[in-house]
N, C-alpha and C positions, 0 to 999 in steps of 0.2 A: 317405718312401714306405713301407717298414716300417712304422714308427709306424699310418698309415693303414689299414696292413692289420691290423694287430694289431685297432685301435677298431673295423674294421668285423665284426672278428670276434668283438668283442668283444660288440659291438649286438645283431650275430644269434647270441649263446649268452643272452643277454637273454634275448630274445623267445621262445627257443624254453624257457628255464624256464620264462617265463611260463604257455607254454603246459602244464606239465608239471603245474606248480601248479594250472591251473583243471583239469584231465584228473583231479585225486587227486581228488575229489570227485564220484562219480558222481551222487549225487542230487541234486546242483547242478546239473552237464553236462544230466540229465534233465530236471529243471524247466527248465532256458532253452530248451529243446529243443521241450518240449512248447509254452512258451510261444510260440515262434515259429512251431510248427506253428497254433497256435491265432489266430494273427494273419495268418499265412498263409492258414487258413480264412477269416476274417472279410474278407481282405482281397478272393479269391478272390469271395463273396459280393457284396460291393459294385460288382466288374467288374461282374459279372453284371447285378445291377441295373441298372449305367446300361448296360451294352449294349442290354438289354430297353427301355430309357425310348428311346436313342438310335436305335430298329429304330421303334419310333412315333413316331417324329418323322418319322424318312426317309419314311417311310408316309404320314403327314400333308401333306409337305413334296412328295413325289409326287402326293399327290391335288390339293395346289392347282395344281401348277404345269400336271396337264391339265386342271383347271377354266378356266383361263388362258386354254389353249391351245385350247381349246374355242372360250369364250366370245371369244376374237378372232377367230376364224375363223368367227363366225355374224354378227357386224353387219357385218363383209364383205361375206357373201352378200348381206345383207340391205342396204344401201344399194347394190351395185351392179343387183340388182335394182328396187326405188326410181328407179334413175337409170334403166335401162332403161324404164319404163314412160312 
């Protein structure tokens, strides 16, 4: 059980060099930085897009469905009248 704890503490003084090592390096840390900002950007952009493409659709996808609703409820009228006459 010891043991155990030694290795897990041993993993987490790892990782936290590891971190210490990439942190020496600020214009490294900067460039990943900026570079994820910049994907983030792009990323951000591409929502957008399809949100804009998916608002004209819904739109589209609304107009038929009262063209539908329309155009059922007028041969309706129009053969109960028919049969009336």
């Amino acid at each position: 059980m010891a043991q155990e704890k030694e290795d897990n503490q041993n993993s987490i003084g790892g990782g936290q060099s590891g971190q210490v090592r990439e942190n020496d390096n600020p214009q490294l840390l900067n460039s990943e930085m900026a570079k994820a900002f910049q994907e983030l950007a792009h990323g951000e952009r591409t929502a957008s897009a399809l949100e804009a493409k998916l608002d004209g659709i819904e739109s589209r996808i609304e107009e038929l469905l009262a063209s539908v609703e329309t155009g059922s409820r007028q041969p309706r009228h129009a053969s109960e009248s028919a049969a009336h006459k």
